[in-house]
C-alpha positions in Angstrom: 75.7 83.9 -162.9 75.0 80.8 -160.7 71.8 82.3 -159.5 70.4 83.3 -163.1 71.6 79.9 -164.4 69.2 78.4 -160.9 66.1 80.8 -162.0 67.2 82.1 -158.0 67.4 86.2 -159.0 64.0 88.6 -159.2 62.5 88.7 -162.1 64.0 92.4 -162.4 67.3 91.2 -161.7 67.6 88.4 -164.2 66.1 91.0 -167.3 69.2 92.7 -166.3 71.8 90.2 -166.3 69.8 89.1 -170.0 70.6 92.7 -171.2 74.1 92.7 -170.2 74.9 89.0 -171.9 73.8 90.7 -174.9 76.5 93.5 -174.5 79.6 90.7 -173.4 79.6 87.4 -175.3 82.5 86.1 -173.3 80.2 86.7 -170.6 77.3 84.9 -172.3 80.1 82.1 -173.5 81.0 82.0 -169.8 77.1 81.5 -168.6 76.6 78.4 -171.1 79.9 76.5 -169.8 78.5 77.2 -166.5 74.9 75.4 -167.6 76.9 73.0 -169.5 78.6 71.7 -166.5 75.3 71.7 -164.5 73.7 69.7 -166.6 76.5 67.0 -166.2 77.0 67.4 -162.7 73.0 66.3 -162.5 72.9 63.2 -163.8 75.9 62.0 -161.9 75.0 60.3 -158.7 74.2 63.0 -155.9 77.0 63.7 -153.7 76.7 63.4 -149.9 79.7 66.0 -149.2 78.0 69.6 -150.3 81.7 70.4 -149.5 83.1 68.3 -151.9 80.1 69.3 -154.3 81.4 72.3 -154.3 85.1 72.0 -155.4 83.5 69.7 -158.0 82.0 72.2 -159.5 84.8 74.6 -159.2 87.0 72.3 -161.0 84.5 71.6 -163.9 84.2 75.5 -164.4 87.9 76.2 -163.8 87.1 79.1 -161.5 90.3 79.6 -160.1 92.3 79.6 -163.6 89.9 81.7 -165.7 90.8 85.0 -165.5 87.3 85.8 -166.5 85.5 85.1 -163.6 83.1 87.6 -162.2 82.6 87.4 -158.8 79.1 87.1 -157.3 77.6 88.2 -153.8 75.2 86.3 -152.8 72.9 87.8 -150.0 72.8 85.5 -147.1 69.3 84.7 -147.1 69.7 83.2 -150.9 69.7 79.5 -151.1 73.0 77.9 -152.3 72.3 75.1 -155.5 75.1 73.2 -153.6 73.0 72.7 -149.9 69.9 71.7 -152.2 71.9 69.1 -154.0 73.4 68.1 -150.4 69.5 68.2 -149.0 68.1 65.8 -151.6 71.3 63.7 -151.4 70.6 63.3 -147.5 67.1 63.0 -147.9 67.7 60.3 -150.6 69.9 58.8 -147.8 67.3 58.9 -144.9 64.6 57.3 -147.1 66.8 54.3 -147.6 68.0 53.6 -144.2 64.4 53.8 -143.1 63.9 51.2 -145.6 66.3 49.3 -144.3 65.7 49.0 -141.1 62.1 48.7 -141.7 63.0 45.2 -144.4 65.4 44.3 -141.0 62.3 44.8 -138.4 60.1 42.7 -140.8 62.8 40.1 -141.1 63.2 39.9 -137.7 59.6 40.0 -136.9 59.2 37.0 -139.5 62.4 35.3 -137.5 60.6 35.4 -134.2 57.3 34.1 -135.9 59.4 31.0 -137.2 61.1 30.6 -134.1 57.9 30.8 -132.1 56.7 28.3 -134.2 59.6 26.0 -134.0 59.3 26.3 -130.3 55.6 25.4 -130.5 56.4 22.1 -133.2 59.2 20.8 -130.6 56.6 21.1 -127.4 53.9 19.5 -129.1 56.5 17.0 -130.3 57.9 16.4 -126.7 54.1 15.9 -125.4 53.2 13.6 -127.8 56.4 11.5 -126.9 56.0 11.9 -123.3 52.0 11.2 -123.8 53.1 8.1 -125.6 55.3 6.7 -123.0 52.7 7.5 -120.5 50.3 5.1 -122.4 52.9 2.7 -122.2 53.6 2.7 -118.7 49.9 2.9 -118.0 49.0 0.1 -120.4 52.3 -2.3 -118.5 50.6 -1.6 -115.2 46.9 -2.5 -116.3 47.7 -5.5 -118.2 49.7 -6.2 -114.4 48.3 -9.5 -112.8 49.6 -8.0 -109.4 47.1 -4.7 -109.5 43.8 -4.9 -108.7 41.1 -3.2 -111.1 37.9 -2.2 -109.1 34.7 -0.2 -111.4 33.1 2.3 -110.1 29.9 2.8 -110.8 27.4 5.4 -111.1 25.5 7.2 -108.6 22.2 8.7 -108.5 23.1 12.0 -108.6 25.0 11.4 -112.1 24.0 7.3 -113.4 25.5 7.9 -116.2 28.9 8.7 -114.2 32.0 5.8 -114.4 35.9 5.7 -113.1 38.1 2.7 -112.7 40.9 2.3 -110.1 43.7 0.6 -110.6 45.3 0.0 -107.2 49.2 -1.2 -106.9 48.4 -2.8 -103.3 53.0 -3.3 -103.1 54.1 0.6 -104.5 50.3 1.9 -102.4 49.7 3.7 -106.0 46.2 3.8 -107.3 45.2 5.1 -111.0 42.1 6.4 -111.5 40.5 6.4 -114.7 38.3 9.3 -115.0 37.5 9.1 -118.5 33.7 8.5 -118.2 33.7 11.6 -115.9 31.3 14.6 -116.7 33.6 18.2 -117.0 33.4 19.2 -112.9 31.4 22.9 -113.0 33.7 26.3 -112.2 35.1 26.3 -108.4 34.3 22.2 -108.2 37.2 19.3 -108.2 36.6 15.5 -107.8 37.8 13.7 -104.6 38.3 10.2 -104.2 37.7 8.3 -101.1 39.0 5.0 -99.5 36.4 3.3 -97.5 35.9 0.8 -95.3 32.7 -0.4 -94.7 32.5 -1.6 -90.9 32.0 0.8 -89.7 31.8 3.5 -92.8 34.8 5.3 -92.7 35.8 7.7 -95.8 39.5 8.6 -96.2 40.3 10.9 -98.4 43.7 9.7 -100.8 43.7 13.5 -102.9 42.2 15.3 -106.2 41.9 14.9 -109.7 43.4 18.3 -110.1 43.4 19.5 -114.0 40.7 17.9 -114.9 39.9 19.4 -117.6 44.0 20.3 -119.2 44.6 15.9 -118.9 43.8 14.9 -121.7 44.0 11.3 -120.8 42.1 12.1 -117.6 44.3 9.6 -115.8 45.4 10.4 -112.6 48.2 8.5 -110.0 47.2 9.0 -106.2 48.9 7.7 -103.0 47.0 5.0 -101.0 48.1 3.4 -97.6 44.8 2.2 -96.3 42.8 -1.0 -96.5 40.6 0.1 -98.6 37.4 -1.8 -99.1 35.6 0.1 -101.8 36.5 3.4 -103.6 34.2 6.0 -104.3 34.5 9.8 -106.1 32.5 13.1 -104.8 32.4 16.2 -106.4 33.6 18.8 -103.9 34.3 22.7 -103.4 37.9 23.6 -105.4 40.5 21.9 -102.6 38.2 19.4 -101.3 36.5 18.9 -97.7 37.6 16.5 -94.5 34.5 14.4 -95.4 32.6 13.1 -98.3 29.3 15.0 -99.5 27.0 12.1 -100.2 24.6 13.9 -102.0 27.4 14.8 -104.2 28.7 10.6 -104.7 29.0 10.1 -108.2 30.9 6.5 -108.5 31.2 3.9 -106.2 32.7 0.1 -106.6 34.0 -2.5 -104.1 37.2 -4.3 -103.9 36.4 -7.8 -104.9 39.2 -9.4 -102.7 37.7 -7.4 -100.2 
């Protein structure tokens, strides 16, 4: 009866069962309880337990106290309406845990985006301090009666060229400022020289490495020489043991000198 209720018999089939209702109305009294109780079974929520399903349904057609009960034999190959309801309902089940875990991923995903971008604020938050209280430190040492300023002028391979150094003669510190500097070309760095004049002898006191990334394009060197004048080359990446003069782009003298 379950099967001709379900549409799930031939078409030869269920014209016979149709003939035979006609011959037994308990029967056909029997068939319409058993579509009643269908009907109310689907629009309940869908079960996840075809198992429990089952003994559902056997209660709501009091199977095993109706003593008019015909037994049916299903063939194996048949579909049961029970594992289609249990199908859907674990379908139904699958779809939303994929939607879960899809609205977690994309909460996450937006998570690590604000992080990221928290992270990004406090760095550019900690530069700006620690760019600030460079400028202060640098500004204290300028304005310091004690440190001796020498200009450096352009050359002729760049006139338009011009660096300061600020030279600590009692820590041996010197700052340049390389400011008025043209962007050295790929593979180049600028070198700055000590000098003293008689005779000419260049010592080289390091690099302005990260030329480009300083933004202030200030740079702290160590200097133990006498130095009579200053002057800044432009150099192979890592510098050379002696100045390439064709390459000079400042010069200035010590005025103390």
């Amino acid at each position: 009866m379950e099967l001709y209720i379900c549409g799930a018999l031939t078409e030869e089939e269920s014209k016979e069962v149709s003939t035979e209702l006609k011959k037994h109305p308990e029967i056909e009294k029997e068939v319409k309880e058993i579509e009643n109780s269908l009907d109310q079974l689907s629009s309940s929520v869908a079960p996840y337990n075809p198992t429990k399903l089952f003994a559902i349904i056997k209660n709501k057609l009091h199977l095993e106290d109706n003593p008019k009960t015909i037994p049916i034999h299903r063939e194996k190959k048949k579909t049961n309406i029970v594992l289609y309801l249990g199908w859907a309902a674990s379908i139904a089940l699958l779809i939303g845990l994929f939607s879960v875990l899809n609205d977690r991923n994309q909460l996450r995903e937006n998570l690590n985006v604000v992080n990221a971008q928290k992270s990004q604020m406090e760095q550019q938050i900690n530069d700006a301090k620690a760019s600030a209280e460079k400028k202060e430190e640098l500004l204290a040492i300028f304005r310091d009666k004690n440190i001796v300023t020498v200009p450096l002028d352009g050359q002729e391979v760049a006139p338009e060229a011009y660096a300061t150094v600020h030279w600590d003669q009692e820590t041996k510190k010197v700052y340049i400022d390389a400011k008025n500097l043209p962007t050295p070309p790929e593979g180049k760095e600028y070198q700055v020289w000590s000098l003293i004049l008689e005779p000419l002898t260049p010592t080289s006191i390091g690099m302005l490495s990260s030329f480009t990334e300083d933004e202030n394009k200030i740079f702290m060197l160590e200097n133990n020489n006498l130095s009579q004048a200053f002057g800044i080359t432009l150099e192979p990446k890592g510098g050379s043991k002696t100045p390439t003069m064709e390459q000079l782009y400042t010069l200035g003298m010590v005025k103390n000198s």
